[in-house]
N, C-alpha and C positions, 0 to 999 in steps of 0.2 A: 636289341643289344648290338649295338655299331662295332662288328669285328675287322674289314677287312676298307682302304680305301685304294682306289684302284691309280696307280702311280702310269702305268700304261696299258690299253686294251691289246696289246697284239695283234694281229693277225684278223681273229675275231674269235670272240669269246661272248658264249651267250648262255644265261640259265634255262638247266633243262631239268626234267624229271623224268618218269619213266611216260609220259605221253597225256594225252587229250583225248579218251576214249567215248565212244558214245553218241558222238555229236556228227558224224558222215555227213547222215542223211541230211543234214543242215549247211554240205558243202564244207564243213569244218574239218582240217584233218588231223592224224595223231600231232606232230612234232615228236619233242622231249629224246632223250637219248639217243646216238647214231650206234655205240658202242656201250648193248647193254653190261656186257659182259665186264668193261674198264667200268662203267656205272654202278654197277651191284657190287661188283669188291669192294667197291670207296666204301661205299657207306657200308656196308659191313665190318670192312678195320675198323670203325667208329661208334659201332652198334648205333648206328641209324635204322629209323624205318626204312623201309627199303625204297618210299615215294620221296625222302626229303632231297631237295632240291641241290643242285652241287654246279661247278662252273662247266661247261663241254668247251676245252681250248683247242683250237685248231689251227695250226702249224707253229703255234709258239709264240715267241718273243714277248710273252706280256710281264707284267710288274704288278707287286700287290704289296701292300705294308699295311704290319696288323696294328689296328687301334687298341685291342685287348689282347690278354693269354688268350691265345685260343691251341684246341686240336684239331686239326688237320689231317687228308688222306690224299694220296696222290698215285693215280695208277691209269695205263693207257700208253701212250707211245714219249719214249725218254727223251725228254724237251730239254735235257741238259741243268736241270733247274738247280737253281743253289740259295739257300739262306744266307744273307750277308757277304755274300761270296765264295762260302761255301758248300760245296757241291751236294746234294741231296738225291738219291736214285727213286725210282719210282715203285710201284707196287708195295709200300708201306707208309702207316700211319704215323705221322710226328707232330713236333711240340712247336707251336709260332709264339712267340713272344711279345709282346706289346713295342712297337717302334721297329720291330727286324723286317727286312725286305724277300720276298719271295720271287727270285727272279725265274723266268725262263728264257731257254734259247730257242732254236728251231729244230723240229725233230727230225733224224735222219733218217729213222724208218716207224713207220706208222703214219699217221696223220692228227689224231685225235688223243689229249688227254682228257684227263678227270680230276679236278677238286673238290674234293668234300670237307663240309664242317663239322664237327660238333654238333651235333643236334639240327643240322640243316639251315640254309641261308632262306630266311624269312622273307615273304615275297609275295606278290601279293595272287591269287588265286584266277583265272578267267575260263569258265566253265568246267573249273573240279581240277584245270592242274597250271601249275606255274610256267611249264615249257612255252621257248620262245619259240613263235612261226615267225619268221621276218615278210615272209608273205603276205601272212596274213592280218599282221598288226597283234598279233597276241602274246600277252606273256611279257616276261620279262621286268626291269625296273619302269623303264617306259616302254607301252605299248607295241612290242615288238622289235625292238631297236638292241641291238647288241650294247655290249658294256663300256663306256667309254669313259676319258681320263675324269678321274676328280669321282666316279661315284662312290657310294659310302654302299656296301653291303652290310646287313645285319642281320644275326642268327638266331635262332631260337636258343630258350636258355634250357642248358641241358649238363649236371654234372659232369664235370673232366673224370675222364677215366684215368683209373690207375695201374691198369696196365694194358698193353695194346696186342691182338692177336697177329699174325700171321699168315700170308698168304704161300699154300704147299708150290714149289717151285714150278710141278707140271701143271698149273691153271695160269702160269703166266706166259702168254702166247708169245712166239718167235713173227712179229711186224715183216722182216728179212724171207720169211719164205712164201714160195711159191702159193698162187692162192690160186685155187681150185674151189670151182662152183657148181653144185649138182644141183639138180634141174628136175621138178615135180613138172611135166610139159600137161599142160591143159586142152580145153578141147578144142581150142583153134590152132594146136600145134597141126591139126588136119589139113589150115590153112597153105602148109609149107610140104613141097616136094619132098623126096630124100632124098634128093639129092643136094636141095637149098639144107635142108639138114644137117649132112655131111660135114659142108663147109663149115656151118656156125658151130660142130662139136671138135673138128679135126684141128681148127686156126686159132693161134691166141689172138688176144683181144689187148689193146692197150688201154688203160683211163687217160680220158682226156682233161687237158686243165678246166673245160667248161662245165664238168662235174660239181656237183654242188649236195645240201642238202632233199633238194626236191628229186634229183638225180644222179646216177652214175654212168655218164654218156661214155661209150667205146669208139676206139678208136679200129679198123681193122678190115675183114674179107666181109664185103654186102652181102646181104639176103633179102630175098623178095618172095613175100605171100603172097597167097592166090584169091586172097580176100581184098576186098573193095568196097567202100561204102558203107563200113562198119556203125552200127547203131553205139553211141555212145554207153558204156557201161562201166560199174565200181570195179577199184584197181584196189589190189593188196600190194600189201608192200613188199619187195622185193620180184614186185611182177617185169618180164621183158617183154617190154616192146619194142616194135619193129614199125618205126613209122617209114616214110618214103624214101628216106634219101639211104634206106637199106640197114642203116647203122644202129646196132643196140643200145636202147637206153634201160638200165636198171633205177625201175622207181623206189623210192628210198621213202623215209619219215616225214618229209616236207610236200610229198605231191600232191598233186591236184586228187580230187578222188573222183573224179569221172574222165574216159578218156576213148576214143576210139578206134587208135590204131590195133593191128593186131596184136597179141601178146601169145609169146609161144610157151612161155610158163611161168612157174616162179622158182625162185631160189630158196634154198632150205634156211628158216630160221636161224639155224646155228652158222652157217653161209655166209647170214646178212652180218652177223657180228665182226667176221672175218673181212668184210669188204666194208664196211665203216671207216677202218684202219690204212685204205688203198689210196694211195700218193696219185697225184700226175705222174705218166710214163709206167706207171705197173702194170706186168702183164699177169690178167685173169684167162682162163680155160674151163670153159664149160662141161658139164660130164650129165646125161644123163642118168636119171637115180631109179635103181632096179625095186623093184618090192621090198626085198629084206632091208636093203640098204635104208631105204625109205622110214620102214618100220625102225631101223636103231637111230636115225636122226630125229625122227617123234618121239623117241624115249628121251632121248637126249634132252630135248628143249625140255619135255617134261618136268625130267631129274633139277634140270636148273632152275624153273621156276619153281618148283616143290622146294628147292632148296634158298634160294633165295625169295619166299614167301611170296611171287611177283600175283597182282590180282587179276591175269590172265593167262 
């Protein structure tokens, strides 16, 4: 069902879904969503499964015009977007019309939106889930390549609802504030002095433009471990490493899965959704995360995939 043709790609825009599980050991890695949290709301204002597939827009500018009625969900960082030229805000579900245009601009704070369809943009599947890796060649309408002018999305056929939910105003993040990153340190934070410690909890950190999905490289005060010659091993995501040139990289949805610099920890799932949303020039500040504290961010993640049915 041909809902959406794409007038301009922006920036880069590519189909995601909630990931690529299962497949590691085969070098394969997640993808799908940067910002689960803009992702579950979409397709929730839509009563979507919570897996159907939706657009990840990153910094904007793109152009969509619908072929059919369709309903639509948009949530994630305020790309300025307007139907027809009129303005449309984010974090709610609305009505696209056959022939109207869905424009966006550039977002001033945040980085990442979310478009959702109606019943999910139909797509074709590579190893159990539709996300694009550009990496790695998977996903998407072609073989890993983001969205580009002229293609034709189409959705699965799924009742228009007749009336649309709501999102409670405190689940709608502030992009504009300070982002703060706590820190589960693992067993080779042993690798690192405290005094190399110090520095990487007391100094913010800037994102660099060469950030991407595979990564979120900083900008900022070096640290150097006392490990050498590390035997390559599996990386979670949100893990920090610490390769040579001293400067942290936080690995993200797109990384390699095996890697052998040091990694002094990882960041809190609930964290990672928070730095999805992190511009060029933002500054992040690390905190390491005590017992308790620890214990109510595991609930947390918990609470939200319990709450949005996620199958992990």
């Amino acid at each position: 069902m041909p809902s959406l043709i794409v007038i301009n790609p922006g920036i880069l825009s590519l189909i995601q879904d909630l990931g690529r599980y299962g497949v590691a050991q085969q070098g394969v890695t997640q993808g799908g969503a940067m910002d689960l949290h803009a992702f579950c709301w979409a397709n929730y204002l839509l009563s979507n499964d919570s897996n159907a597939a939706q657009l990840e827009l990153t910094v904007g500018l793109a152009c969509f015009e619908a072929l059919d009625d369709c309903q639509c969900a948009l949530t994630g960082a305020d790309m300025a977007a307007t139907i027809d030229g009129q303005p449309i805000s984010p974090w709610q579900a609305f009505s696209l019309n056959k022939g109207q245009r869905l424009q966006f601009g550039a977002a001033k704070h945040g980085l990442r939106a979310y478009l959702a369809i109606r019943g999910g943009f139909d797509v074709p599947k590579v190893l159990g889930s539709a996300a694009t890796v550009m990496r790695e060649q998977l996903g998407g309408l072609i073989p890993g390549q983001p969205l580009a002018k002229n293609d034709v999305l189409e959705r699965y056929h799924a009742p228009l609802l007749t009336t649309y939910s709501t999102i409670p105003s405190e689940y709608i993040p502030d992009y504009s504030a300070n982002i703060v990153l706590h820190v589960i340190e693992g067993y080779q934070a042993e690798s690192f002095t405290p005094q190399q410690k110090t520095l990487f909890y007391h100094n913010p950190y800037q994102v660099m433009s060469t950030s991407d999905r595979m990564g979120c490289h900083l900008q900022g005060t070096r640290i150097k471990g006392l490990a050498t010659g590390l035997i390559s091993q599996p990386i979670a995501v949100g893990a920090i490493q610490i390769p040579s040139d001293g400067l942290p990289i936080i690995l993200l949805n797109d990384r390699q899965t095996l890697g052998g610099y040091p990694i002094l920890g990882c960041i809190t799932r609930m964290d990672l959704l928070r730095l999805a949303q992190a511009k060029p020039n933002d500054k992040v500040q690390f905190k390491v995360v005590d017992t308790q504290l620890l214990k109510h961010y595991q609930q947390q993640w918990m609470d939200f995939c319990h709450f949005f049915t996620l199958p992990f």
